[in-house]
ZANU-457918 format. One record per residue (C-alpha): x, y, z; residue number from 1. Coordinates in pm, 1 decimal, padded with zeros to 6 digits. Each point is the difference from the previous one (the first is absolute). Layout:
! residues N
R;X;Y;Z;NUM .
...
***
This chain:
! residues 421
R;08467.6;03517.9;21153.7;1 .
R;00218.3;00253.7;-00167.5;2 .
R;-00008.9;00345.6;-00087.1;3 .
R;00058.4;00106.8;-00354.7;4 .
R;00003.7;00351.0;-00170.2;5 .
R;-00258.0;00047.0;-00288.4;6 .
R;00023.8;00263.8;-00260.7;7 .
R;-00266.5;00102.4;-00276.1;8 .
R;00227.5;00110.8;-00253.1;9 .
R;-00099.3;00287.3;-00249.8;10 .
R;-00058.1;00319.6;00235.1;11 .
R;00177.3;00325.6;-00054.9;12 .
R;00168.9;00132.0;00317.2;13 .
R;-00036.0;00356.6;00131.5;14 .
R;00069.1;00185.4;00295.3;15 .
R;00289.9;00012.6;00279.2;16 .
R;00213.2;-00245.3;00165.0;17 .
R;00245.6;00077.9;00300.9;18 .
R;00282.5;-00189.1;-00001.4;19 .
R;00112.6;-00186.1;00307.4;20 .
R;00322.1;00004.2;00225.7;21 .
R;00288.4;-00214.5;-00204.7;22 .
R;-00051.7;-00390.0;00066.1;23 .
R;00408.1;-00020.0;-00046.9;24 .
R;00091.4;00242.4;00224.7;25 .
R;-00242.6;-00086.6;00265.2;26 .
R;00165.6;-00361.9;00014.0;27 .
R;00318.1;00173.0;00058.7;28 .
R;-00127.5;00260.9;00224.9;29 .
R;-00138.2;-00218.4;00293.5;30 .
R;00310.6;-00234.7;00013.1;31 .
R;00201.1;00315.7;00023.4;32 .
R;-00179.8;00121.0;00238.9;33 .
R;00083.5;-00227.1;00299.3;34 .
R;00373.0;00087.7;-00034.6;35 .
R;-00100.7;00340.7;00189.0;36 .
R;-00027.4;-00030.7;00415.8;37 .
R;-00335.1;00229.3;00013.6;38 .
R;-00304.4;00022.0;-00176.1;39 .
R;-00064.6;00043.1;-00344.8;40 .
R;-00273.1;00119.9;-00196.9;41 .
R;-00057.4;-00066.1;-00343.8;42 .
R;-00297.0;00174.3;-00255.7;43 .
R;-00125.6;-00085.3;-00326.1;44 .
R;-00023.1;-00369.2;00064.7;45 .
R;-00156.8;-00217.2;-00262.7;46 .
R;-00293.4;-00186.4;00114.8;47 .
R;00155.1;-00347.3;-00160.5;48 .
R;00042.7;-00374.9;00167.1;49 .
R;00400.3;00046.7;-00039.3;50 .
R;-00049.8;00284.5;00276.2;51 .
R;-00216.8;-00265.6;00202.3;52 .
R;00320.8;-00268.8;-00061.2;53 .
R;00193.0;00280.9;00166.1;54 .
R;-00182.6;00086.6;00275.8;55 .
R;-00001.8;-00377.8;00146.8;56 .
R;00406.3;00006.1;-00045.3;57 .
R;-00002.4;00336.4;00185.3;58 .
R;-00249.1;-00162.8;00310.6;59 .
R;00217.7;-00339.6;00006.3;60 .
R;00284.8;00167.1;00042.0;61 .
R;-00151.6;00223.3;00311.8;62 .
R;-00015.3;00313.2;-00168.1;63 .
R;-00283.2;00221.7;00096.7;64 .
R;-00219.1;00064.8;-00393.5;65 .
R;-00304.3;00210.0;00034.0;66 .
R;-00227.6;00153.8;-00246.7;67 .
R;-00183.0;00346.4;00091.3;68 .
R;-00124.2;00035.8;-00396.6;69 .
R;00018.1;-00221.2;-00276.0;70 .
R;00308.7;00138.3;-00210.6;71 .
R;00215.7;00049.9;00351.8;72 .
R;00206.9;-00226.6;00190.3;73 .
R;00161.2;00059.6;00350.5;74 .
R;00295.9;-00293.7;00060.0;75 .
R;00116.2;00066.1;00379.7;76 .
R;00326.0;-00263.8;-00016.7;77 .
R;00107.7;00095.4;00362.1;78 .
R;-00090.3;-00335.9;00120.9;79 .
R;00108.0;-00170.8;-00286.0;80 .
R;00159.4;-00366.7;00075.4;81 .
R;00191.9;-00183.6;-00292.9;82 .
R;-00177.0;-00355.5;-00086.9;83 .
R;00066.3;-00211.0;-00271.6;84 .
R;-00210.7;00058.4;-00316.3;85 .
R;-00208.1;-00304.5;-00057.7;86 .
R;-00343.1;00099.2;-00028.5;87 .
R;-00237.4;-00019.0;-00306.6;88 .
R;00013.8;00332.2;-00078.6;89 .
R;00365.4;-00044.0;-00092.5;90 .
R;-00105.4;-00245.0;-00300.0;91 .
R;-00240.8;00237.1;-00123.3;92 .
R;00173.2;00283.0;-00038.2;93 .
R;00275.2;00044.1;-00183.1;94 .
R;00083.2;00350.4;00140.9;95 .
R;00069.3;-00161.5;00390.7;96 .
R;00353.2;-00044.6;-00139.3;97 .
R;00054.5;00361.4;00088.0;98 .
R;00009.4;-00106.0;00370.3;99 .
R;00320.8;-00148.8;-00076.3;100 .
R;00121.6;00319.8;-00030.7;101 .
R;-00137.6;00149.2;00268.2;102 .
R;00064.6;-00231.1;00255.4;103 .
R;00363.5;-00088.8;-00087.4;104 .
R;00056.1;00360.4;00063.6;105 .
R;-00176.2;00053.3;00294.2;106 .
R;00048.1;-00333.8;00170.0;107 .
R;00315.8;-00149.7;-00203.1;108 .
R;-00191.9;-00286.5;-00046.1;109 .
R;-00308.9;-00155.2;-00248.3;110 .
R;-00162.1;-00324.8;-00017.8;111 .
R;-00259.8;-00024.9;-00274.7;112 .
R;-00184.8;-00204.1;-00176.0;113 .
R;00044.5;00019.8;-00379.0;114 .
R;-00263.5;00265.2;-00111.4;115 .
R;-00275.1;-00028.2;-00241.8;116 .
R;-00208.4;00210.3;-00264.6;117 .
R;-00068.8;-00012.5;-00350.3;118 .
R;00150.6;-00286.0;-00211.0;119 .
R;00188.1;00178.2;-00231.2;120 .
R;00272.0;-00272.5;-00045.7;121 .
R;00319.3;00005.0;00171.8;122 .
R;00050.2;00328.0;00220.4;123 .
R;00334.0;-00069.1;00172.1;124 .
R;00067.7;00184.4;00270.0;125 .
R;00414.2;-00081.7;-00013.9;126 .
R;00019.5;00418.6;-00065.6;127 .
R;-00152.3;00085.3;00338.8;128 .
R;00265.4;-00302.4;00157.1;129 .
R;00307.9;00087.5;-00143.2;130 .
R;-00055.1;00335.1;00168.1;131 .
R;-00075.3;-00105.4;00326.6;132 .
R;00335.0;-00189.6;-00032.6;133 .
R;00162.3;00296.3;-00077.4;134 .
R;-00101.0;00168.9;00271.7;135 .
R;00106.6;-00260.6;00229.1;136 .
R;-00259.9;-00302.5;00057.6;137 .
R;00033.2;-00350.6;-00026.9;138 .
R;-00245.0;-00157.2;-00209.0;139 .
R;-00203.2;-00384.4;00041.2;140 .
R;-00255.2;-00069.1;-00258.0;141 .
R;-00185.0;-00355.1;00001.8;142 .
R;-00215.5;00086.5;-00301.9;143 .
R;-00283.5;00071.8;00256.0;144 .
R;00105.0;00230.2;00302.2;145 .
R;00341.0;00255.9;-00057.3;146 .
R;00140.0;00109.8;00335.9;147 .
R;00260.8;00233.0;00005.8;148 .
R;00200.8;00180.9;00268.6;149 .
R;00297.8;00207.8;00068.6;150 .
R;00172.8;00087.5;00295.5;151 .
R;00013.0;00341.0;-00152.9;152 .
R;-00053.3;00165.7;-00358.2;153 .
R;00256.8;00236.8;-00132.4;154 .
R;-00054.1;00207.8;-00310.5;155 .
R;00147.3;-00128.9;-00337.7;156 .
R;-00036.7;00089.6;-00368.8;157 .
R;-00287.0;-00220.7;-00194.6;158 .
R;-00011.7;-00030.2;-00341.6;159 .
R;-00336.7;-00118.4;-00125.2;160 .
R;00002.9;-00264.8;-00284.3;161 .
R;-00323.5;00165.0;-00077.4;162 .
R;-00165.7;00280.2;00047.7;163 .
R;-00265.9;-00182.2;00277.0;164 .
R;-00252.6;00180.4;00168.5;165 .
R;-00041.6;-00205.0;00274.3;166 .
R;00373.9;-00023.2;00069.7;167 .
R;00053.7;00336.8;00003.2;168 .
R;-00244.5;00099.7;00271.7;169 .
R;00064.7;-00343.8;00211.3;170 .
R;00381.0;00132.1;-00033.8;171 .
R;-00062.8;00335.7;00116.4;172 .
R;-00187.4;-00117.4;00311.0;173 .
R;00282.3;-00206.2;00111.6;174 .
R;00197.0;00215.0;-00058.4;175 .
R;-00161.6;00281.7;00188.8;176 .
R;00157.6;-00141.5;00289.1;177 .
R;00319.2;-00092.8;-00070.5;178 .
R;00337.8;00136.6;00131.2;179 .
R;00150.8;00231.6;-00301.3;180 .
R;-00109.6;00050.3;-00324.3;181 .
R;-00143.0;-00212.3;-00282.5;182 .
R;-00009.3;00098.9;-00421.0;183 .
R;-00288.8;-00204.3;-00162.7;184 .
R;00118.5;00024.0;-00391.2;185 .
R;-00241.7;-00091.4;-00219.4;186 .
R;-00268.0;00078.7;00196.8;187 .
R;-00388.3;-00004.9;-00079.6;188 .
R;-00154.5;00320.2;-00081.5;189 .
R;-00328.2;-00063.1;00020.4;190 .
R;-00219.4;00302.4;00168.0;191 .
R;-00080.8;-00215.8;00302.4;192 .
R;00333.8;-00060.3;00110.8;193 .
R;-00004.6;00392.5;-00000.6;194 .
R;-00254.7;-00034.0;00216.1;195 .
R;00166.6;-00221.7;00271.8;196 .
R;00278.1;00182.4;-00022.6;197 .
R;-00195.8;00310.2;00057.6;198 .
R;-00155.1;-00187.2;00304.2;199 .
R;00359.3;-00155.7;00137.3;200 .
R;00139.9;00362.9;-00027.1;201 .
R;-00341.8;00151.8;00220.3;202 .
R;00067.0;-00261.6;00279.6;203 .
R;00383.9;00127.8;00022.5;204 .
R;00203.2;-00200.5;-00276.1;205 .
R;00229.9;00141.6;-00193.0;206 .
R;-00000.9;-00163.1;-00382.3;207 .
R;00022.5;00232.4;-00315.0;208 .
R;-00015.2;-00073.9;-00417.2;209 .
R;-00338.8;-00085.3;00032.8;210 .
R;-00124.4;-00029.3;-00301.6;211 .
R;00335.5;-00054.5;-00171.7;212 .
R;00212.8;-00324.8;-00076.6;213 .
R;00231.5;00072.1;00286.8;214 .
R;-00116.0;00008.8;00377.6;215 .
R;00161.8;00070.8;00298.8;216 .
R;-00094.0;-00088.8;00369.3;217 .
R;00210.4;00132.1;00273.1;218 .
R;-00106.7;-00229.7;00285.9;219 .
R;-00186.0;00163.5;00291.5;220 .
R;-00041.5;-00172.1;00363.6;221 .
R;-00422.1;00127.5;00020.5;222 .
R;-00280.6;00066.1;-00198.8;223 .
R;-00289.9;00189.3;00147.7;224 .
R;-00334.1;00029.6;-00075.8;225 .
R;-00167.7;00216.2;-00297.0;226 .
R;-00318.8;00065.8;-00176.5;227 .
R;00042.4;-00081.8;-00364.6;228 .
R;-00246.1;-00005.0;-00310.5;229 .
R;00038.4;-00241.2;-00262.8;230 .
R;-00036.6;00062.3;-00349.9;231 .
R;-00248.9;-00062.4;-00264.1;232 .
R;-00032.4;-00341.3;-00153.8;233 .
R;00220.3;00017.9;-00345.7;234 .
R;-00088.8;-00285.4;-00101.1;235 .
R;-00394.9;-00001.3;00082.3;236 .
R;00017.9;00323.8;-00176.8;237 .
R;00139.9;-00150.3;-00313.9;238 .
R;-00228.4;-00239.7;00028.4;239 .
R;-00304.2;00224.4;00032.5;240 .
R;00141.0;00192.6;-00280.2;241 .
R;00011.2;-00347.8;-00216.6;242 .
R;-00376.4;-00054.9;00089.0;243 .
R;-00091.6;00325.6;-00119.9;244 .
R;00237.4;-00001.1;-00344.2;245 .
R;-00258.1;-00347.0;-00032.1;246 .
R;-00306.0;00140.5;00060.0;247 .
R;-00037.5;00359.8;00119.5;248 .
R;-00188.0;00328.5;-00149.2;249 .
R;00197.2;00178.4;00274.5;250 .
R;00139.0;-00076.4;00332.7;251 .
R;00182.5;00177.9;00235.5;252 .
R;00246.4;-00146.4;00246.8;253 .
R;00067.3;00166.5;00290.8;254 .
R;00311.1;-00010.8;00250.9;255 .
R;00215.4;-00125.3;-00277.8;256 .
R;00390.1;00148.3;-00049.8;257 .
R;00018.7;-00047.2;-00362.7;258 .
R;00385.8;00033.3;-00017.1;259 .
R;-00028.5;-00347.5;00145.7;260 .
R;-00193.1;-00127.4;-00304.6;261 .
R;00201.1;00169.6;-00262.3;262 .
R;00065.2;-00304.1;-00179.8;263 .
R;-00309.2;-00163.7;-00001.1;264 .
R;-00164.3;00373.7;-00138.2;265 .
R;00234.9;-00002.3;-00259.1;266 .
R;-00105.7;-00328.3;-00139.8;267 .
R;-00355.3;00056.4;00003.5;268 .
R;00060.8;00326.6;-00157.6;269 .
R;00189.8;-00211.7;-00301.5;270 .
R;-00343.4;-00247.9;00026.4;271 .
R;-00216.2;00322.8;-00088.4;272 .
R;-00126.8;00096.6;00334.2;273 .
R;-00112.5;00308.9;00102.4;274 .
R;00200.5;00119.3;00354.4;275 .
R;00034.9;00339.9;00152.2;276 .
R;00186.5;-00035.0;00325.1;277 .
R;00039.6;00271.3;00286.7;278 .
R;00150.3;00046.7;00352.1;279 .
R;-00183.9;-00294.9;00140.7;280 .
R;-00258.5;-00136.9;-00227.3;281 .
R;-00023.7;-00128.6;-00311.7;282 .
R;-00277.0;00022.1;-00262.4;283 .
R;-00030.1;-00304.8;-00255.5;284 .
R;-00280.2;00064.2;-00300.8;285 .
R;-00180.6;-00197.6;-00302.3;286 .
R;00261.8;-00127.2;-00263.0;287 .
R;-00171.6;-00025.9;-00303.4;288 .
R;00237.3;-00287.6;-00107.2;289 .
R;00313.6;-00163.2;00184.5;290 .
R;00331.8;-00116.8;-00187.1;291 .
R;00179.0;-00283.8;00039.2;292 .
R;00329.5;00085.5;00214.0;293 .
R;00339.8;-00199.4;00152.9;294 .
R;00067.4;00019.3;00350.2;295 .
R;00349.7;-00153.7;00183.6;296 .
R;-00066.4;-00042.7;00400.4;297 .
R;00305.6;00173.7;00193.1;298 .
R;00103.1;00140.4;00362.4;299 .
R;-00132.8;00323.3;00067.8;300 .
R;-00000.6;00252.4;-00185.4;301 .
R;-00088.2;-00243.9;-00261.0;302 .
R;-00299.0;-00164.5;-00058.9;303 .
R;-00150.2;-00179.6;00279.6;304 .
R;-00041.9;-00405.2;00007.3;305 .
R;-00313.5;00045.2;00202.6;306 .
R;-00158.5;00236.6;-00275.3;307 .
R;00091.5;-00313.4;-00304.2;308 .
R;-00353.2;-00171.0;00094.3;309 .
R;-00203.9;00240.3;-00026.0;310 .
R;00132.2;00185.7;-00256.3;311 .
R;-00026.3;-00339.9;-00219.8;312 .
R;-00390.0;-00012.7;00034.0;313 .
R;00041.2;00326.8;-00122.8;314 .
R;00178.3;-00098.9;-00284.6;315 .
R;-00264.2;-00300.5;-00133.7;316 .
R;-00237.4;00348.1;-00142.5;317 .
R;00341.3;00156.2;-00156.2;318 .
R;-00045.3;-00100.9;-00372.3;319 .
R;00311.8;-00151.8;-00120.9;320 .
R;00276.1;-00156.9;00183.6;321 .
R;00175.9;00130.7;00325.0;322 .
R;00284.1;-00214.3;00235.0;323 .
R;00088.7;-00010.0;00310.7;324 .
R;00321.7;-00111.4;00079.4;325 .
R;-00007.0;-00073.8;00450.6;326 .
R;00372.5;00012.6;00120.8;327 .
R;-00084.8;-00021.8;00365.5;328 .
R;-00296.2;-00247.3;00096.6;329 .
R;-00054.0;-00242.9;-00334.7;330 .
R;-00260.3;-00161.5;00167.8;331 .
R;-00230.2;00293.2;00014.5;332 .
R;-00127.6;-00144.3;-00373.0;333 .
R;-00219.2;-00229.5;00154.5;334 .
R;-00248.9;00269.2;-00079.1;335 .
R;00045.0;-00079.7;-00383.7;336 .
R;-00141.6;-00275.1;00060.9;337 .
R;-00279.5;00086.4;00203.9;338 .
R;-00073.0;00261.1;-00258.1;339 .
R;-00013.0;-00232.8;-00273.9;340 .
R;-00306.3;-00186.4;00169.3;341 .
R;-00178.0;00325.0;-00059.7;342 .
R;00088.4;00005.0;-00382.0;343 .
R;00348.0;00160.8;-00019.8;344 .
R;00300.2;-00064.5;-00251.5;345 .
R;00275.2;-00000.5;00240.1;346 .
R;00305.4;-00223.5;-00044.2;347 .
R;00263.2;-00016.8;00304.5;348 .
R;00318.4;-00105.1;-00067.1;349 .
R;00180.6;00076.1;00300.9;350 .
R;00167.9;00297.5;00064.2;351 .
R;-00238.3;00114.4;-00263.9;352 .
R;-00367.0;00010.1;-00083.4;353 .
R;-00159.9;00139.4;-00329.2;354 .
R;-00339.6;00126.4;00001.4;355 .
R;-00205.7;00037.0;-00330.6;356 .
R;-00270.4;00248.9;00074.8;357 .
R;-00304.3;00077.8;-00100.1;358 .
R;-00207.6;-00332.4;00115.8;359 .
R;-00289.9;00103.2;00165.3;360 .
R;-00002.5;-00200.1;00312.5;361 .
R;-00252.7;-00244.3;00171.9;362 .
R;-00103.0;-00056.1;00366.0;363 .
R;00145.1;-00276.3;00131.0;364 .
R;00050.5;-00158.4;00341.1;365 .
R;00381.8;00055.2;00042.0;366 .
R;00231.7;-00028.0;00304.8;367 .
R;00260.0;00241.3;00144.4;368 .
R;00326.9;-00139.4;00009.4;369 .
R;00137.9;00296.1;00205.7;370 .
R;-00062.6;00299.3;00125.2;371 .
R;00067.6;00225.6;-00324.9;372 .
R;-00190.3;-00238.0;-00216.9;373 .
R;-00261.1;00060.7;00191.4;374 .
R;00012.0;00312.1;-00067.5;375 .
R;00045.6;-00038.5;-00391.2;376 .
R;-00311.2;-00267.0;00028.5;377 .
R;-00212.1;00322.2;00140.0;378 .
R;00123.0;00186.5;-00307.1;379 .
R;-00071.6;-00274.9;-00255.2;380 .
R;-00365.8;-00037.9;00222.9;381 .
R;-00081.9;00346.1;-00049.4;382 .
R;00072.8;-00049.5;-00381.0;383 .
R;-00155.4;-00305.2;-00081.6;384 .
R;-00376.1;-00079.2;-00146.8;385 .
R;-00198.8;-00184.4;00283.2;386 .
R;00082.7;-00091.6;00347.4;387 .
R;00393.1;-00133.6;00088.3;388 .
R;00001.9;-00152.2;00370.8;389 .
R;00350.8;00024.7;00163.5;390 .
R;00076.7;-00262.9;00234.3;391 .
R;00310.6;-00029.4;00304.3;392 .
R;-00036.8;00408.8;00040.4;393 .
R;00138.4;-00056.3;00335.2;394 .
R;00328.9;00136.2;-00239.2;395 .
R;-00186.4;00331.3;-00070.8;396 .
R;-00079.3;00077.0;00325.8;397 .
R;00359.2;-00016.6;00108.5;398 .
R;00098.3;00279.3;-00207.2;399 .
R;-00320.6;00235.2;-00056.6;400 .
R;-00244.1;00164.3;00189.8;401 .
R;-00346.7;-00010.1;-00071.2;402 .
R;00091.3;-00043.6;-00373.5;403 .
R;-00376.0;-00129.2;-00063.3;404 .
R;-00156.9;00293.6;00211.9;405 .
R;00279.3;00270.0;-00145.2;406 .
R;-00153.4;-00135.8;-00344.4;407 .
R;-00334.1;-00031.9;00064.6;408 .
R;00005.6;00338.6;00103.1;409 .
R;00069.9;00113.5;-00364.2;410 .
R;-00227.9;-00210.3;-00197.3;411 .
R;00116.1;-00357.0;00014.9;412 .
R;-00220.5;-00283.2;00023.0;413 .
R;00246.6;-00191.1;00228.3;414 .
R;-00164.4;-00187.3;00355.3;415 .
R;00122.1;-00337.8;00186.7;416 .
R;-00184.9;-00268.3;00044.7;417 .
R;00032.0;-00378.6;00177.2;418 .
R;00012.2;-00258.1;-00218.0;419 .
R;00030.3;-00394.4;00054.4;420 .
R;00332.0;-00090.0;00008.7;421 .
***
């Protein structure tokens, strides 16, 4: 047996919807977390399996991981022993690569297996290497474990081929240790490396130009304990805000910092929906008719790769022709073709896909690839005339919480159910 999500499509949405703690940050957070030598406690925790991936690392590697209420962690790494990284939850989540990182500064040496995740095509992680060379380790990859170790690391200046997320913040942690200083140019600027940063800095580190292409890390010899409260979800937000431009009279999100999602507002705005954002929440109401629009995947500030799924089921009800051209992750078009099994006109021709709207769309039993076309499968399921069963979900649950219940909650027809396999 398998479980499968089911959706009823047709049913106007209307109500409220907090958004959760950010899945990308959190991933970060709890890696980062063991470079400290006293407790830390983290808030705002998203109730997803990636967290659950996490907390087995944390316990294999003797770190004390308790959980006094659902969105908070406590991670107690005084006990902590360094072990090589071999265990399944390494090949499911792509995110344990932040343990490089963090224990290559706090121990000067890593052995991992080669993490997991979503199968997004090739996701090299030479960026996060090359830096740890430059900070002094010596590098052996097989193709399945990478072990690397340095007698000590020294701050250098790293120049980032690109402009990697994951780099960055693996960088940083290293680096948090190191004698002297290290520049990261080119550096991510994604909100939740703000938000390690802003952690690192609580527990006694001293890094600044978060937020900005250039970071500095003078290193420190300890990091201490802190509270710290992650911040809201950007991308579940935009997501939520996609499910409503589909199908909403109004909804409300809650907990939401809309500066984050400037650049997905301003391209439903250009579609023809109806947003008025405040402080921290975001309203999203009836369009009477969407238009066709272009969107070109970038780095923050621009807009985000993870949106580009949902955002196309979106698209199949904008009459007329819109494009998406993916620059980061060309494999997240599987969805076009998952889409088309529900009566879409999408053609993908890698790094672009054109969408001709205005197909009403079918249930269908359809898979999900990955994680965000999961997520655009929910928005196409919501849509579409009849019943459209989504199968491997496992991806879904990685990245949202309670999306079904958060849904349901509003108006959707959406349950799970175990089917044959």
């Amino acid at each position: 047996m398998k479980e499968v999500i089911k959706i009823e499509g047709g049913h106007r949405l209307n109500g409220t919807i907090r958004v959760s703690g950010a899945k990308n940050a959190t991933v970060a957070l709890i890696p980062a977390s063991v470079l400290a030598t006293e407790p830390v406690k983290l808030v705002g925790i998203p109730n997803i399996s990636d967290v659950g991936s996490l907390k087995e690392l944390l316990e294999y590697l003797d770190v004390d991981v308790r959980s006094d209420n659902e969105d908070e962690i406590y991670i107690d790494p005084s006990h902590m022993t360094n072990k090589i990284l071999d265990i399944e939850a390494v090949s499911r989540l792509r995110a344990s690569y932040y343990f490089m990182g963090a224990l290559l500064g706090k121990y000067k040496e890593v052995k991992i297996r080669m993490p997991g995740g979503c199968n997004l095509g090739p996701r090299p992680i030479n960026l996060h290497l090359k830096g740890f060379e430059a900070l002094g380790a010596v590098i052996e990859d097989n193709g399945e474990y990478i072990h690397m170790k340095a007698d000590r690391l020294v701050g250098a200046r790293i120049n980032l081929d690109f402009a990697s997320v994951g780099a960055t913040i693996n960088i940083i942690m290293a680096a948090a240790y190191a004698e002297g200083r290290t520049i990261i140019e080119n550096a991510a600027r994604e909100p939740e490396i703000i938000d390690v940063i802003t952690l690192l800095n609580k527990m006694g580190a001293r890094i600044r130009g978060a937020g900005t292409s250039t970071v500095t890390i003078d290193g420190v010899d300890k990091l201490t304990g802190c509270f710290h409260e992650i911040i809201p979800d950007r991308i579940e937000a935009g997501t939520f805000m996609i499910l409503a431009a589909a199908m909403a009279d109004h909804v409300r999100l809650e907990n939401v910092i809309p500066y984050h999602v400037e650049s997905l507002m301003s391209k439903l705005k250009e579609a023809g929906v109806y947003i008025d954002s405040k402080i921290d929440y975001v309203d999203i109401y009836r369009s009477p008719e969407l238009k066709p629009v272009d969107i070109k995947t970038s780095p923050y500030p621009g807009f985000a790769t993870d949106l580009q799924s949902p955002f196309m089921s979106l698209l199949t009800q904008a009459k007329g022709e819109s494009h998406i051209i993916e620059t980061i992750y060309p494999e997240r078009f599987k969805l076009g073709g998952q889409l088309n099994k529900m009566g879409a006109n999408i053609i993908v021709t890698p790094p672009k896909a054109t969408i001709i709207g205005g197909q009403m769309l079918k249930g269908a039993e359809v898979t999900a690839t990955d994680l965000r076309c999961g997520a655009g499968l929910v928005v196409a399921g919501l849509l579409a005339d009849g019943i459209t069963t989504i199968d491997d979900i496992y991806h879904i649950d990685r990245g949202y919480e309670n999306l079904d219940l958060k849904l349901k909650n509003i108006g959707a027809r959406i349950w799970r159910e175990k089917v044959e396999e």
